[in-house]
C-alpha positions, 0 to 999 in steps of 0.5 A: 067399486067406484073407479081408481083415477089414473092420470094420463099424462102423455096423450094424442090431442087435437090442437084446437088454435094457434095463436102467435106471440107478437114481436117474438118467436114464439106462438101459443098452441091451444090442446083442449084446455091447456096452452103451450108456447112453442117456436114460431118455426114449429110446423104445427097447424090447427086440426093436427093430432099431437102427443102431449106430455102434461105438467108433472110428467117425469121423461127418462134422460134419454132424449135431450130435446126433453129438456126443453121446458122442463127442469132435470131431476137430478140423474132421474129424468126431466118434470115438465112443469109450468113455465111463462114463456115472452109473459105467457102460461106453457103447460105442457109439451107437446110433439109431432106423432113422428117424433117417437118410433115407439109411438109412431110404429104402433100408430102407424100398425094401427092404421093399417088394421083399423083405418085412419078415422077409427084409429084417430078415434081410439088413440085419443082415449088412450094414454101412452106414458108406459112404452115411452118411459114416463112416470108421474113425478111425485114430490111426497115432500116429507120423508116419513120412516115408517115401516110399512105393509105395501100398497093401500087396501084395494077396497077404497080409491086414492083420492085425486080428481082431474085438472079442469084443463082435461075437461074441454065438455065440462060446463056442456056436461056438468054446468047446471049441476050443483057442486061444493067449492073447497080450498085446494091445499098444498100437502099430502093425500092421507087416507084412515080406515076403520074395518070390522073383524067380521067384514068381508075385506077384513081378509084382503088386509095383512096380517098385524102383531098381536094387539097393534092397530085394533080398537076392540072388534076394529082393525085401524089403518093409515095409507098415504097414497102408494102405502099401507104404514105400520102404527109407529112413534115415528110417523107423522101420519100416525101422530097427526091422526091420533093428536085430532082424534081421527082414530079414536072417533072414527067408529062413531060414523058407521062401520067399515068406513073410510076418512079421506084428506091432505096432511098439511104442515111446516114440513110438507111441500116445502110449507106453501101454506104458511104453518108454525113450525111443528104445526101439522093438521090434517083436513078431511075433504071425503069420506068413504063407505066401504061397504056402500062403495061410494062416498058419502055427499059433500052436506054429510062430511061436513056435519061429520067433521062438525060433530066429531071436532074433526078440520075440514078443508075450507069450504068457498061455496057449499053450494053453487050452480057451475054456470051460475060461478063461472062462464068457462074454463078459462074463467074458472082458472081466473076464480081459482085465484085467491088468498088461501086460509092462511093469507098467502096465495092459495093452491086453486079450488076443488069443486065436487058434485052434491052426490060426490060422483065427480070431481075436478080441481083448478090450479092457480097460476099464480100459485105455480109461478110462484111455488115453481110447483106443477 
């Protein structure tokens, strides 16, 4: 079963530079890919181990000095998001290692059994939001009444891939491999499931009224990426799924199959895109093999779309060598900006691999900044 992504958003990094910021009293601090503004009297230096709490990362109210370069989310907590600090990009926070007792005395514990090299080693694989309090801030953007079962089956992953500013080996890896480039859009992951009554994760679901969500032997279902959403009248996913004929032509694929995309519309993340009123689509970027657990290549989704009438998310380049787009990571940012489909500024890019075993995407600054986004 391919692996479920989990974003790590606060993690132990090494600050690779420090840069100061000319006639202020500021300096940026570079962590892997990401850049950070802090004060000229921060005592950081280059080589040192620091918690980083990425863009997107909701912090509990309980430490003031949280608010800094981040916005209050009303009684909840503070997002740290990307802020332009004296002209320059600050993603992120970052702090000493003995600025949280909870972190540090797990730290220091560790040290202790494991010895100074091999804890650095082991605590920079792992993530550290769960026992400092931090979620993941998600802005859904549009409140859907539906009912719903619980979570999403767990025979099929959530979509979602990393930033590229986590992936400092990315073009030593992966530059000579050849990658689909889409337009990343602003909206919400939609994931629609066709299984067959006799399939073996036909069991694993909940159980349905008599007659709703089948299509004779085939049970249908739509999540969005924490719930599994009853079929109702009210539900936008629902609807959209219907009006594009996304159920009704989803068997025609094969069986026990997954189809995968972002809701678009003029009521979702505040419509960066630029839709109509009452103009919803749903984009289809990957679909899903149950039975293979894998999904199918990039090429196939797209002759699929292409067969079933189905809206694909706009392709940039179908085909390109990473180092034959971009010199770097940051040159990749640079290309993240654009125009998008709709002639405003675009979201950033998404680059997937010919056999769509990996993925990562780059946001435009630009389309932060203007958006306030993350």
């Amino acid at each position: 079963m391919p692996q479920q992504i989990h974003r790590r958003l606060v993690t132990v990094r090494r600050i690779a530079n420090i840069k100061p910021i000319t006639g202020s009293p500021y300096k940026v601090v570079s962590v892997d890919g990401w850049e950070v503004v802090v004060g000229k009297k921060e005592s950081f230096i280059e080589g040192q181990l620091v918690l980083y709490f990425e863009v997107d990362s909701l912090l509990p109210p309980n430490h003031n000095f949280w608010e800094f370069g981040a916005f209050s989310n009303k009684e909840s907590g503070y997002v740290v998001t990307t802020m332009i600090i004296c002209k320059h990009l600050s993603q992120g926070l970052i702090f000493h290692l003995d600025k949280f007792a909870e972190f540090y005395d797990l730290y220091s514990r560790m040290k202790t059994f494991y010895g100074k090299e091999l804890t650095e080693m082991i605590i920079t694989k792992m993530s550290f939001e769960g026992i400092l309090g931090v979620k993941k801030w998600e802005n859904i953007g549009y409140g859907d009444p539906t009912p719903k079962f619980h979570c999403p089956p767990i025979f099929f992953p959530q979509p979602g891939c990393e930033r590229v500013q986590n992936l400092p080996d990315l073009f030593k890896d992966h530059g000579e491999k050849t990658w689909q480039i889409t337009e990343k859009l602003d909206g919400i992951p939609m994931s629609v499931y066709a299984i067959e009554k006799n399939s073996k994760w036909h069991s694993l679901l909940p159980p349905l009224p008599d007659g709703s969500q089948q299509i004779e032997t085939t049970r249908i279902g739509i999540c969005n990426r924490t719930q599994d959403l009853v079929e109702s009248s009210t539900s936008l996913y629902w609807k959209v799924a219907k009006q594009q004929c996304i159920i009704e032509r989803i068997r025609q694929i094969r069986e026990n199959i997954v189809v995968q995309g972002e809701l678009c519309g003029f009521d979702i993340m505040d419509n960066s895109i630029g839709f109509e009123p009452d103009q919803h689509v749903f984009f289809v970027f990957g679909i899903f093999s149950i039975d293979d657990q894998e999904y199918l290549r990039p090429e196939e989704v797209k002759d699929i779309c292409d067969k079933l009438g189905w809206d694909h998310v706009p392709i940039i380049c179908s085909s390109t060598m990473l180092s034959t787009f971009a010199d770097n990571i940051h040159d990749l940012l640079l290309k993240a900006e654009g125009v998008g489909m709709k002639g405003r500024t675009r979201e950033g890019l998404v680059f997937k691999t010919h056999d769509a075993c990996f993925s990562f995407k780059a946001i435009s600054n630009s389309w932060l900044l203007e958006t306030g986004k993350r």
